[in-house]
N, C-alpha and C positions, 0 to 999 in steps of 0.2 A: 367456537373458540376451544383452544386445548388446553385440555386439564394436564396438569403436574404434580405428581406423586416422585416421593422421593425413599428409596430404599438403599441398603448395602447389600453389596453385591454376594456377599453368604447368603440372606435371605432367601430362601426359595420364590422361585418363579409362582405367578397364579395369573390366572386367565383376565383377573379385572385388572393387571398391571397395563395392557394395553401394547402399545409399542416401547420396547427397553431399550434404553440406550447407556452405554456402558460409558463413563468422559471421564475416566482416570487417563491417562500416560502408561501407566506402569499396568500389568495385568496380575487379576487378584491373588496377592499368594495364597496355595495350595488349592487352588482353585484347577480341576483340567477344561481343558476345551469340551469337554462329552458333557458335564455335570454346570456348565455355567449357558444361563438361557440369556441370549439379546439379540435384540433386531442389527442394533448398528454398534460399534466401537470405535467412539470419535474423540481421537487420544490427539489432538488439534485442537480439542477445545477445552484442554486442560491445562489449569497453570503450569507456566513455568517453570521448567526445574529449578531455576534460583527461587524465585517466589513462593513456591513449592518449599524447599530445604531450609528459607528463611521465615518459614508462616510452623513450621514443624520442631523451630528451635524454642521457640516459645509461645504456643497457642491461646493458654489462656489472656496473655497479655497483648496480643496482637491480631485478634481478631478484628478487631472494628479495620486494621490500616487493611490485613489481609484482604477484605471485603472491598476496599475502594482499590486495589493495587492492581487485585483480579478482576474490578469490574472494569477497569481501566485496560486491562489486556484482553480482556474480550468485543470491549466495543472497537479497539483498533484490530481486531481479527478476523480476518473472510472467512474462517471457517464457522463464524457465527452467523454470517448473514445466510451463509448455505444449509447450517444446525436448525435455523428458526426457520428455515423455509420447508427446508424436510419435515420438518415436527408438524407446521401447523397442516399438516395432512392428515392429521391423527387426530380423534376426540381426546385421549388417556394416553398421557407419556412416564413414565416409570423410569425416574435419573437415577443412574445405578452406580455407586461409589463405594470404594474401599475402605474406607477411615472405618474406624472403630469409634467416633465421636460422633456422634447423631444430630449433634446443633453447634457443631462448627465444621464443615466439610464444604468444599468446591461445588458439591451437588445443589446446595441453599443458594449460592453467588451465582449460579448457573442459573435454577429456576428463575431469582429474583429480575436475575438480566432480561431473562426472554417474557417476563410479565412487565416491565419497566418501557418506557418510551425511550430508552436508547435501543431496546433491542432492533434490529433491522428489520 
């Protein structure tokens, strides 16, 4: 079974992160391609730019909808049945996210999907 670790994508890389997988959209600012370590960058299985711009207008108070909006746009999304099928080849996966909020990010709605019984 695959383990799920969840980092931001400043953190530096370490050998126990396993396979990283980068699932923002957007690529991290000030980040170069030489200094950012990931296996895959699977910008397909990140929210929506609306749902995205509308979860960023107001976070603290829209977490919970966020959470079912985006799990809702992942289970109707093939790039998750093909994200969960990659991953479980790995023991240690390392969801790599942007936010600067550590317990409200895409990276939590993503783990939670692919340990849930929707995930495919």
């Amino acid at each position: 079974m695959t383990s799920y670790k969840l980092k931001r994508a400043y953190d530096a890389a370490s050998p126990d992160d396993g396979y990283r997988v980068y699932i923002d959209r957007l690529w991290p600012r000030g980040m170069s391609h030489e200094t950012f370590h990931y296996d895959l960058w699977d910008k397909e299985i990140a929210p929506s730019t609306e749902l995205r711009e509308w979860f960023h207008a107001d976070p603290d108070n829209r977490w919970d909808s966020f959470k079912e909006k985006y799990a809702a746009e992942l289970a109707g999304n093939p790039a998750a049945a093909t994200l969960a099928t990659t991953l479980s080849a790995h023991t240690t996966v390392t969801l790599l996210y942007s936010s600067h909020d550590q317990e409200h990010n895409n990276a939590i709605v993503v783990r939670d999907f692919l340990l849930s019984d929707d995930s495919p």
